[in-house]
DRENLUMGU-417406 format. One record per residue (C-alpha): residue number from 1; x, y, z. Coordinates in steps of 0.05 Angstrom, whole numbers. Layout:
- NUM, X, Y, Z
...
***
This chain:
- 1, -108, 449, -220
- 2, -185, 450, -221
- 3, -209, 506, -209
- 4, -271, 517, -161
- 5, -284, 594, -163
- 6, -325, 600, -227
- 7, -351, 675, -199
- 8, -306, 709, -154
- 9, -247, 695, -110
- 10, -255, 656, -40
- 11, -197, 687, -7
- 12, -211, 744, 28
- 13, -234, 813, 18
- 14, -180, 875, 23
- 15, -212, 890, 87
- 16, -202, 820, 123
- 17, -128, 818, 108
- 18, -81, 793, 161
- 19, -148, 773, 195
- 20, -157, 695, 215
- 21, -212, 669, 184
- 22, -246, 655, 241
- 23, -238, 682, 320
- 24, -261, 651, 378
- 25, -247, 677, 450
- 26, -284, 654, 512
- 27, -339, 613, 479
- 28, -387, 581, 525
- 29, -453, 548, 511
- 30, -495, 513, 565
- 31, -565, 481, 566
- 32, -591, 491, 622
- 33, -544, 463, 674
- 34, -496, 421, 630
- 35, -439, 465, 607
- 36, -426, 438, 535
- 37, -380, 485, 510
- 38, -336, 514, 566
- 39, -299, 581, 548
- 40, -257, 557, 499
- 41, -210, 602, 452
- 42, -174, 586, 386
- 43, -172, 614, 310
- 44, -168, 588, 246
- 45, -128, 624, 195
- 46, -147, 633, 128
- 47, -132, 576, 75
- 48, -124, 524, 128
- 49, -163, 456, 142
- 50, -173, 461, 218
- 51, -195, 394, 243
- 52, -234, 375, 309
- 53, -223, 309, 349
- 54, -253, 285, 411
- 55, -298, 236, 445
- 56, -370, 230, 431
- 57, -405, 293, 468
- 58, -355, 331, 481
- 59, -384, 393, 447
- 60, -363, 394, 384
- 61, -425, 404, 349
- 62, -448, 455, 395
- 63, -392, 497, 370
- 64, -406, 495, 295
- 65, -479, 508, 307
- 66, -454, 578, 331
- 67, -400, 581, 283
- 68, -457, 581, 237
- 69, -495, 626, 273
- 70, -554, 580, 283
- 71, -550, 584, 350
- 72, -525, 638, 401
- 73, -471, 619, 444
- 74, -488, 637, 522
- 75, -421, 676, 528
- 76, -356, 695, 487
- 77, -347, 716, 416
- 78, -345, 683, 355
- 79, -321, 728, 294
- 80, -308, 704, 214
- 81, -269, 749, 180
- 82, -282, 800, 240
- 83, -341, 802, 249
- 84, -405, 768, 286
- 85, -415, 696, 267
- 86, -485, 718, 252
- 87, -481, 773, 207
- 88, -436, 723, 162
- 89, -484, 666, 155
- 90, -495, 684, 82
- 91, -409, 669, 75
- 92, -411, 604, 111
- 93, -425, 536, 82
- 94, -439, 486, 139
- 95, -445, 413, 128
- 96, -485, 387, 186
- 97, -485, 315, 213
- 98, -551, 297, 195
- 99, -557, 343, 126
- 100, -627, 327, 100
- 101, -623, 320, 20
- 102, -695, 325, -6
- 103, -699, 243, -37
- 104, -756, 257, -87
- 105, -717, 312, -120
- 106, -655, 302, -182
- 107, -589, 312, -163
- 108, -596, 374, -199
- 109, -657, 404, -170
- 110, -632, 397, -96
- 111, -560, 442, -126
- 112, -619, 498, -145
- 113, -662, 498, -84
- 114, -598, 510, -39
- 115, -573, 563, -80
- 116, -645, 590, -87
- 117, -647, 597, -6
- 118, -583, 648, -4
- 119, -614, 680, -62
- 120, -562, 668, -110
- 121, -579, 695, -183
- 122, -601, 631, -219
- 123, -545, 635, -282
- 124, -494, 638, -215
- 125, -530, 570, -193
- 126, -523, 542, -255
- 127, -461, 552, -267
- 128, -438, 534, -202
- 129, -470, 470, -214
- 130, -436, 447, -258
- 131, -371, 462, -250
- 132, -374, 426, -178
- 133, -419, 370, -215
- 134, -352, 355, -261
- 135, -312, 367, -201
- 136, -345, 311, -165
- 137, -345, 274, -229
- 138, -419, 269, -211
- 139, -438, 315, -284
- 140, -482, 250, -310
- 141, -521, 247, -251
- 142, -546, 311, -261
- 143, -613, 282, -268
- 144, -618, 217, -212
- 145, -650, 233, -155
- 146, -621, 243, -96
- 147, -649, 181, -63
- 148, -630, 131, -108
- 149, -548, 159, -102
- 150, -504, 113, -65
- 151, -481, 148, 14
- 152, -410, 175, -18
- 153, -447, 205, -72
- 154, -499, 239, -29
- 155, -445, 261, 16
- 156, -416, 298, -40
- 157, -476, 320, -66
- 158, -487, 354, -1
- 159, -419, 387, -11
- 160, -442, 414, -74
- 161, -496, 448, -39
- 162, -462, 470, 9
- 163, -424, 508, -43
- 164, -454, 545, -89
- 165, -465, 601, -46
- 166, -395, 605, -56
- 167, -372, 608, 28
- 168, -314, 637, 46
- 169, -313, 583, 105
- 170, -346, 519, 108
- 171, -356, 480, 172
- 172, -368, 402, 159
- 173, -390, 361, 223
- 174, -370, 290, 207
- 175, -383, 298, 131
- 176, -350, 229, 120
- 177, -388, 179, 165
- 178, -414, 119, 124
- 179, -374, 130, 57
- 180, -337, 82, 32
- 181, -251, 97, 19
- 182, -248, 111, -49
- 183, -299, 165, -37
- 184, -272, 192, 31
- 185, -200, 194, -13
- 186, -232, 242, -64
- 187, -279, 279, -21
- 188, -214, 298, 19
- 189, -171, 311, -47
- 190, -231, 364, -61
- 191, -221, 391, 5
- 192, -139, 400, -4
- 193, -162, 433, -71
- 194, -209, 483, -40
- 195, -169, 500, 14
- 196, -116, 515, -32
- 197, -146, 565, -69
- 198, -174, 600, -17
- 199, -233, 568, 22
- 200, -229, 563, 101
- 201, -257, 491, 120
- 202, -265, 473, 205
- 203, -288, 396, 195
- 204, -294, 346, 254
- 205, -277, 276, 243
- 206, -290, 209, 280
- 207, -235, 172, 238
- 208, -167, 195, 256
- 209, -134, 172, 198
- 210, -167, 236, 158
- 211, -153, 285, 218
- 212, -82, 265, 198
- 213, -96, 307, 132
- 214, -110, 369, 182
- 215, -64, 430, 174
- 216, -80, 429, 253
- 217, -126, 391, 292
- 218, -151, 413, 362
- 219, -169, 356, 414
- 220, -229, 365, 440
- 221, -254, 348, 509
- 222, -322, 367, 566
- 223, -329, 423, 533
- 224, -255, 443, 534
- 225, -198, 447, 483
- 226, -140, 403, 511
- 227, -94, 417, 459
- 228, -79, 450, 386
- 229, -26, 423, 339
- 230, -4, 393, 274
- 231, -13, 318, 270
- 232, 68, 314, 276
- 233, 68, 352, 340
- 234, 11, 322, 373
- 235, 47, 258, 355
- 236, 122, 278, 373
- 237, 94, 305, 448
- 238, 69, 236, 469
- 239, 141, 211, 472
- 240, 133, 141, 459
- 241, 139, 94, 406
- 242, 92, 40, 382
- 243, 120, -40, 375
- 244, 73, -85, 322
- 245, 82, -153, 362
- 246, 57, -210, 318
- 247, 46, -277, 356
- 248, 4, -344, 336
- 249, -41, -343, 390
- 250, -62, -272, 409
- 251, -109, -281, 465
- 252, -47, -313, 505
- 253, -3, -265, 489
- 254, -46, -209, 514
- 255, -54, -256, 583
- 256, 20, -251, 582
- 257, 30, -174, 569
- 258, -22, -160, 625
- 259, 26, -199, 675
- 260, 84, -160, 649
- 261, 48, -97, 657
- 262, 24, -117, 724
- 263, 101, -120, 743
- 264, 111, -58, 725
- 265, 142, -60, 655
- 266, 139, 3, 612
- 267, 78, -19, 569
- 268, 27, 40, 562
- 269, -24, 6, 518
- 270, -36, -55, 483
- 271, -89, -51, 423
- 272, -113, -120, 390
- 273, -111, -128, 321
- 274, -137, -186, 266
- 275, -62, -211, 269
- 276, -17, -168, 309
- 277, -27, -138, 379
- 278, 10, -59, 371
- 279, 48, -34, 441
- 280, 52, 33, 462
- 281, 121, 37, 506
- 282, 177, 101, 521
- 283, 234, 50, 501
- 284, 229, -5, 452
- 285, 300, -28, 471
- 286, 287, -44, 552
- 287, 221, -71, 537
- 288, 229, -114, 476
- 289, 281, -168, 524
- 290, 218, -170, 574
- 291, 174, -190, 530
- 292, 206, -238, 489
- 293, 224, -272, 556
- 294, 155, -273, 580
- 295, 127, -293, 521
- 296, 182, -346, 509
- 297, 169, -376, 583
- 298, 85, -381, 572
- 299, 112, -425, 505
- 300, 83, -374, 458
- 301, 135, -358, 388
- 302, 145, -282, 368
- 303, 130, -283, 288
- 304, 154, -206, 288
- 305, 169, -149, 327
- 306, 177, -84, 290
- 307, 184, -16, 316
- 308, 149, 48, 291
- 309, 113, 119, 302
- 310, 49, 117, 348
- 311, -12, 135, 305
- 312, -57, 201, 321
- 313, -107, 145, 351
- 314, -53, 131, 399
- 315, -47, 201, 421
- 316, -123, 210, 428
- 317, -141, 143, 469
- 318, -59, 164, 508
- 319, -92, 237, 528
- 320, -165, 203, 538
- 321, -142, 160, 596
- 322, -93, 208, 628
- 323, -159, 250, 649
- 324, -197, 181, 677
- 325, -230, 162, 611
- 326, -228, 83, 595
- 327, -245, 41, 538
- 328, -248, -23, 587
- 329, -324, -56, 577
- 330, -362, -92, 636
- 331, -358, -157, 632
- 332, -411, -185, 592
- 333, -471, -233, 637
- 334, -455, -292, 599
- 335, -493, -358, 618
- 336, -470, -394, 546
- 337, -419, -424, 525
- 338, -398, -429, 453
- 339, -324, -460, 467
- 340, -331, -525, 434
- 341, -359, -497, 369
- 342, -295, -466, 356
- 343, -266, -482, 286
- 344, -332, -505, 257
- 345, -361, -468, 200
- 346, -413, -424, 228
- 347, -428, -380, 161
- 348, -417, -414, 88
- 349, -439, -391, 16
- 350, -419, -423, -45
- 351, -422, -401, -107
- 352, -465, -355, -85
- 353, -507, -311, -142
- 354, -555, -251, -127
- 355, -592, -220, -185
- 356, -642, -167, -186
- 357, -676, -158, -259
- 358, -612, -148, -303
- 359, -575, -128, -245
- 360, -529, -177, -214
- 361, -503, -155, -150
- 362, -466, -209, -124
- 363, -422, -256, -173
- 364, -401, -332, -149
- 365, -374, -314, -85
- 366, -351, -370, -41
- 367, -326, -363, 26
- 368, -327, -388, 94
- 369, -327, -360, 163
- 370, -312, -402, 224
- 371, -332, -402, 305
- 372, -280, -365, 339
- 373, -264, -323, 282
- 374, -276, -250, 264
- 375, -278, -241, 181
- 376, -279, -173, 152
- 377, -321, -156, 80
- 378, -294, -104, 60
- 379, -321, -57, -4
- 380, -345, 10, -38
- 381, -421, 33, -28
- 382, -457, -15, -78
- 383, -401, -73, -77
- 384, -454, -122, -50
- 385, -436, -129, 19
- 386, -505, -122, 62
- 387, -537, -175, 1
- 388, -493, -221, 12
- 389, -497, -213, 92
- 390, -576, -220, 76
- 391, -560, -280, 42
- 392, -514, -317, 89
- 393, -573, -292, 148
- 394, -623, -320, 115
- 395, -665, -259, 94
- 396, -658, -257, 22
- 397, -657, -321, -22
- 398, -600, -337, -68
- 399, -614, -337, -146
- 400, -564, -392, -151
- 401, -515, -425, -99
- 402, -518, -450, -26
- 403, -507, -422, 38
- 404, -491, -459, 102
- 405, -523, -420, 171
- 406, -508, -455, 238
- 407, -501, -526, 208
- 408, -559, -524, 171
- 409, -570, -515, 90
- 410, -644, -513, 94
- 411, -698, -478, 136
- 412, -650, -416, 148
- 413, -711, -378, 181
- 414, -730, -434, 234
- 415, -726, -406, 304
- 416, -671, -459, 326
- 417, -626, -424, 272
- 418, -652, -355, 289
- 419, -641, -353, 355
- 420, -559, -373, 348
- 421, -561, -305, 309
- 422, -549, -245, 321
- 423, -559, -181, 267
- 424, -538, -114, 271
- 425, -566, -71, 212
- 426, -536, -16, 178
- 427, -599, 19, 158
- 428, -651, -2, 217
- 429, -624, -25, 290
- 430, -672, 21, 340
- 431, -737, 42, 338
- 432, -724, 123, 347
- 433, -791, 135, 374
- 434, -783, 90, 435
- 435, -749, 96, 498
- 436, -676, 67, 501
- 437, -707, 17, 554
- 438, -768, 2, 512
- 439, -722, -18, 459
- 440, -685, -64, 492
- 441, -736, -92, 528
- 442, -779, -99, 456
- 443, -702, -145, 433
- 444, -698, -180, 491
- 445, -766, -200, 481
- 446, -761, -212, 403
- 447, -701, -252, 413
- 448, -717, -297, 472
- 449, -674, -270, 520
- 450, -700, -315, 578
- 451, -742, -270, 632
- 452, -701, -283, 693
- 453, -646, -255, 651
- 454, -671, -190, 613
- 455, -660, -150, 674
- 456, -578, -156, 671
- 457, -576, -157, 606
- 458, -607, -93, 606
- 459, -566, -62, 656
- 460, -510, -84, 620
- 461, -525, -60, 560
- 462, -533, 21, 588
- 463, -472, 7, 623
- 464, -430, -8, 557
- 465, -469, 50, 524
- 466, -455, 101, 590
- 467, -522, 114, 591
- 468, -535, 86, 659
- 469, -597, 118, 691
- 470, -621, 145, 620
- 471, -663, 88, 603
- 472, -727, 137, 591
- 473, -693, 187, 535
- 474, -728, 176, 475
- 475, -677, 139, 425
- 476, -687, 179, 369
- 477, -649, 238, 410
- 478, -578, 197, 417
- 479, -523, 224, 381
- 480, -499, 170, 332
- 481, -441, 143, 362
- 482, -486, 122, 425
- 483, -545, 97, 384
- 484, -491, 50, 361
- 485, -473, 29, 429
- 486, -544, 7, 442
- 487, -566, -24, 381
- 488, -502, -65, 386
- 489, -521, -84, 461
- 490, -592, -104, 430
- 491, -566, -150, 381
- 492, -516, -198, 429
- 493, -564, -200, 497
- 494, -578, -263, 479
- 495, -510, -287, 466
- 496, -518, -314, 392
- 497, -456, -355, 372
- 498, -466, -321, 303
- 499, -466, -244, 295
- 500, -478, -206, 236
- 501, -444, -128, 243
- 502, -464, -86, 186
- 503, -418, -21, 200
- 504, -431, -22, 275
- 505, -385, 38, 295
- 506, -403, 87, 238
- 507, -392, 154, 273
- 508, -368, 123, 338
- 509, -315, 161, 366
- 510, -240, 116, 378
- 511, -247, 104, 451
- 512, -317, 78, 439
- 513, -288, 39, 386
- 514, -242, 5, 425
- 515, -302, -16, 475
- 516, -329, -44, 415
- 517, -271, -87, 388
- 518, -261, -112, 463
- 519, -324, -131, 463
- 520, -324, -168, 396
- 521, -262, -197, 409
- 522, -284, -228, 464
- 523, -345, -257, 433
- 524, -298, -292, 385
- 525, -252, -320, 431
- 526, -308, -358, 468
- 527, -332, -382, 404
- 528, -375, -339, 365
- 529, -374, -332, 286
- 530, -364, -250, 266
- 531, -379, -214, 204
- 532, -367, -143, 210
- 533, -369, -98, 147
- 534, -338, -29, 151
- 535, -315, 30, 117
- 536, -271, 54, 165
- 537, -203, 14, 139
- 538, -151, 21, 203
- 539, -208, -18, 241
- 540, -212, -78, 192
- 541, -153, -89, 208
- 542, -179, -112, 280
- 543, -212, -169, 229
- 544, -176, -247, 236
- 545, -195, -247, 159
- 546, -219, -202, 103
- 547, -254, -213, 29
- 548, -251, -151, -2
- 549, -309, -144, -54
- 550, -318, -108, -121
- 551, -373, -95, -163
- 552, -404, -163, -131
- 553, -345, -204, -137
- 554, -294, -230, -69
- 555, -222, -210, -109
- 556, -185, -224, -56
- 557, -177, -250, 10
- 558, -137, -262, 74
- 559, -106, -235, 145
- 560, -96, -165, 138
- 561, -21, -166, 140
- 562, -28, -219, 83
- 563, -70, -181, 37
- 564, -16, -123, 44
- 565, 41, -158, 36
- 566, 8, -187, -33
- 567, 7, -109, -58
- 568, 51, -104, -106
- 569, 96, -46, -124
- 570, 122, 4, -67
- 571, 90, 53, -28
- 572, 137, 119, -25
- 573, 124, 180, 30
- 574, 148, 249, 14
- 575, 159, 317, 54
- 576, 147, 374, 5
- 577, 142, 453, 16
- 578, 84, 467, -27
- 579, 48, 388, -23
- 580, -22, 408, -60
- 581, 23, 439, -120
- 582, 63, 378, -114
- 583, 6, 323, -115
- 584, -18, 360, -173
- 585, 43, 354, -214
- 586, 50, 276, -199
- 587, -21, 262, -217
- 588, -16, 292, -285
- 589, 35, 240, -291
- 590, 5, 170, -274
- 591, -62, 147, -248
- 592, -98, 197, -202
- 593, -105, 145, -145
- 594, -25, 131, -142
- 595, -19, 196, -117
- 596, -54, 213, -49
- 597, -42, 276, 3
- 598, -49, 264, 79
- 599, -27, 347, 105
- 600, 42, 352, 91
- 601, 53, 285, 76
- 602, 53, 251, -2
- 603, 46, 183, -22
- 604, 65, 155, -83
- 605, 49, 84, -96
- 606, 96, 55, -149
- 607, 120, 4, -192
- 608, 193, 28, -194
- 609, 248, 10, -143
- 610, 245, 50, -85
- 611, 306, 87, -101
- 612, 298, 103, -168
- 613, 221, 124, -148
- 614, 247, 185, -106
- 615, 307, 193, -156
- 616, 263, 216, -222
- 617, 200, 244, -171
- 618, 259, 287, -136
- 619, 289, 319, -198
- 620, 217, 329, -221
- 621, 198, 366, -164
- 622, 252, 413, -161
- 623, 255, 428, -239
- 624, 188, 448, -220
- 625, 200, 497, -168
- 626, 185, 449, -110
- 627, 227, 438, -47
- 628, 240, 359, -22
- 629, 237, 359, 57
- 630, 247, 287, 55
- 631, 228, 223, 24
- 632, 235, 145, 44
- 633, 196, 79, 38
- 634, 140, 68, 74
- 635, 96, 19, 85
- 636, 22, 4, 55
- 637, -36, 21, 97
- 638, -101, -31, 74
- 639, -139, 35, 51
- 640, -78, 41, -6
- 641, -89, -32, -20
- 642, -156, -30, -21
- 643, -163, 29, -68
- 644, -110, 4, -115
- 645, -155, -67, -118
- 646, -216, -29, -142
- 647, -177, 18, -185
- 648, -139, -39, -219
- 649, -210, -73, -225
- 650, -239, -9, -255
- 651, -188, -2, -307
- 652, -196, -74, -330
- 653, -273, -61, -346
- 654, -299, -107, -285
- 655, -338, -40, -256
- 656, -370, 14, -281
- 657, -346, 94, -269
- 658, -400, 107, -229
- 659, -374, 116, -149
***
């Protein structure tokens, strides 16, 4: 096991024993009149990763500010280790959302000015820095600075800094947003590791796939803590069970599932994905007849129906709308129509080359994206992706190879072309010093939006963001999530039958997400051409199509159910009573990223037979000292896929080390 306490132990002091970690009993915290934090209780015990879900706003940093004790709450108590969350500032690490790492300084250099703030002896710092440095596998960095580091890397940089004061708790507010999977995967190994041997971590998460490697997760609403549980239980209360219904023509099918729902079949949800639509019911076995009937009478075939557990994301957007929330968009003020482009080839490249010096970042890709389609690029931070969106858009120039934009192969920057796209950038979408309303009125202008039209354009666009009648708040104040929702509205008001989505819901909370992928599916079904690029893995797989790119290269490519089903090898879940120890012992065994720990749940991805798998990693186990709860076959989620594809590619020499 690595160990991370160079210096002294993490776990608590004598005097904390049998203490939780961290106490919380009538917290309230209001500005002004908005309550944001409404007299909520909980604690955390020591060892345990604590995890906070909920929709954007609904207080949750608030609460770690005063769990910090940078700010006071206006009533209750907040104790670590027993005793004021103020007098133990020097003890907590907190990992904010918008942690400022100083750009013009090494890697290195920002380790020693954090440590240098809590006065930690400088041998300490040193030290410290480099055991988390090899940790991180981040040692030969030591030197780059910070600015030049790719967004996982400075996300773990910012863990390292976080610390070398050593913390006996760390709070991280959406440490995650905007790193790519293989990184998220280790970050969150580190954080099993840490917690482990003895560090208290409280971390809020907009991607519910990593709440699932919670101890506990508390849901989050107003101001108000709806519930506390494990993943399982949270899970187990909603009662229901989820159907993956896979039909040839999706948009019909969904016509036909809102008729049967209108009639009063037991359908709770229905979520639209690339290739599949996923149904949230109480019995699979009444409601699978109904909709095979229905579906069979509209003349639409049923590829597949398969039956399993509903995800966490279930049980948030399930809890969401039984207290009024929705996830259902206005309806968009459309005055084009894209219909009969569908099927042509909207975006093209062909062996497509970008070099910059020596560098080449992006390495005879070919593909194609058609009207009426959304396709998915999918890679690590530094894969290629936004060059080759710059490329397809126009904005950067090819060293070799074509692209085809909107029919044309030349003049890719003529206003004709420009104004059939739309671009959503993952760096710069708002101006922050404006007004919401003087950005979107400075779009609608840049992009033509005719002037009889700007007006309900604009009104649409605060009603999709929920920021109706806050058109004058300065932009720059939004929390992420609803700059997202604006800059998004910017980029389609004037309905371009092309749309370029560079990570548009990084940090956007699932309900909002959902608004989203309405909202692009939509698009696509009257004829627009999508290419969305995300980090975020269960939401590509809302994508008709993905090309997964490494190191500048499109190794493979297809629907999302297609690209998992070409995975080879099997994808094996255990139950274990002691699952850090456990993932420990299987790693030293076979390639680090076979082995992979979501709470109390273990995957092993292998090349054995299923039965054989949990045969030998059984008696292994327990001739260890380790307890089986269970094991079976389950099946691949695209973030295993996708991290086996660039591991596979890093061990045949195609990439570098460097993450």
């Amino acid at each position: 096991m690595i160990s991370t306490t160079p210096d002294r132990d993490v776990a608590a002091a004598p005097d904390s024993a049998g203490l939780p970690a961290i106490a919380v009993r009538g917290l309230t915290r209001n500005y002004g009149p908005v309550e944001a934090v409404r007299g909520i209780d909980f604690d955390v015990q020591q060892h345990e990763i604590f995890g906070l879900i909920g929709p954007d706003g609904a207080g949750k940093t608030s609460t770690f500010q005063i769990l910090a004790g940078v700010m006071e709450a206006t009533a209750g108590s907040v104790n670590i280790f027993g005793r004021p969350a103020r007098e133990m500032r020097s003890q907590t690490g907190y990992l904010t959302q918008a942690f400022s790492l100083y750009p013009d300084l090494t890697v290195a250099e920002n380790i020693r000015y954090s440590g240098d703030l809590r006065n930690i002896p400088e041998q300490s710092i040193v030290e410290r820095s480099n055991q988390y440095l090899r940790m991180f596998d981040m040692d030969r960095f030591a030197n780059r600075l910070a600015g030049k580091l790719s967004g996982g890397m400075r996300q773990k940089l910012s863990l390292i800094c976080a610390l070398v004061p050593q913390p006996r708790v760390l709070l991280l507010d959406e440490p995650t947003t905007g790193v790519d999977p293989v990184s998220r995967r280790e970050f969150w190994d580190v954080l099993a590791h840490l917690a482990a041997e003895g560090l208290t971590i409280l971390v809020a998460t907009p991607y519910l796939d990593e709440a699932e490697r919670c101890h506990r997760i508390a849901f989050m609403h107003q101001g108000q803590f709806l519930r506390i549980g494990t993943p399982r239980e949270l899970c187990a209360e909603l009662g229901t069970q989820r159907i993956e219904l896979r039909t040839s023509d999706l948009p019909k099918t969904q016509t036909v599932l809102s008729a049967l729902i209108a009639s009063h079949i037991d359908i709770l949800d229905v979520q639209r994905f690339g290739d599949r639509l996923d149904l949230l019911v109480h019995d699979p076995g009444q409601v699978e007849p109904a909709i095979r009937q229905g579906l069979q009478a509209a003349g639409v075939d049923v590829d597949e129906m398969r039956v399993d557990s509903p995800t966490l994301e279930n049980v948030f957007v399930a809890k969401l709308r039984a207290l009024g929330e929705s996830s259902t968009t206005v309806e968009f003020p459309a005055t084009e129509n894209h219909s009969g482009l569908r099927g042509n080839i909207a975006v093209g490249g062909t062996s497509l080359v970008k070099q910059f010096g020596s560098f080449t970042a992006v390495n005879n890709v070919s593909l194609q994206i058609r009207n009426g389609e959304v396709y998915g690029l999918l890679g690590a931070n530094g894969a290629g992706k936004t060059t080759i969106i710059r490329m397809l858009c126009g904005l950067l120039e090819a060293t070799s190879g074509s692209v085809e934009l909107a029919g044309t192969t030349k003049n890719l920057r003529s206003a004709a072309v420009l104004k059939r796209i739309g671009y959503m950038s993952q760096k710069f979408s708002l101006y922050n010093d404006l007004t919401i309303r003087e950005n979107l009125d400075f779009f609608a202008g840049v992009y033509g939006v005719p002037e009889q039209e700007r007006e309900e354009k604009i009104r649409w666009v605060l009603a999709f963001s929920g920021l109706e009648g806050k058109q004058g708040q300065i932009t720059g104040s939004l929390p992420g999530g609803w700059k997202q929702r604006v800059a998004f509205g910017a980029a389609i008001m004037h309905e371009p039958d092309i749309l370029f989505l560079d990570e548009p819901t990084s940090g956007v909370d699932p309900l909002a997400r959902r608004a989203f992928w309405t909202m692009i599916n939509r698009l696509a079904d009257s004829g627009a051409a999508i290419l969305v690029t995300t980090h975020y893995l269960e939401e590509a797989e809302q994508c008709n199509r993905l090309g997964m790119m490494v190191a500048g290269e499109l190794v493979a490519e297809g629907t999302p159910s297609g690209i998992k089903a070409r995975q080879s090898g099997h994808l094996i879940e255990f139950v274990v009573d002691q699952p850090q120890r456990a993932a420990d012992l299987l790693k030293s065994g076979t390639d680090g990223w076979r082995v992979s720990l979501f709470g109390e749940h273990l995957h092993l991805i292998t090349e054995d037979a299923p039965a054989i798998a949990i045969q030998q990693t059984t008696r292994r186990l327990e001739e260890n000292g380790l307890h089986l709860v269970s094991a079976r076959e389950a099946r691949f989620s695209l973030e295993d896929v996708f991290i086996a594809t660039v591991e596979t590619a890093r061990l045949q020499g195609k990439i570098s080390i460097e993450k």
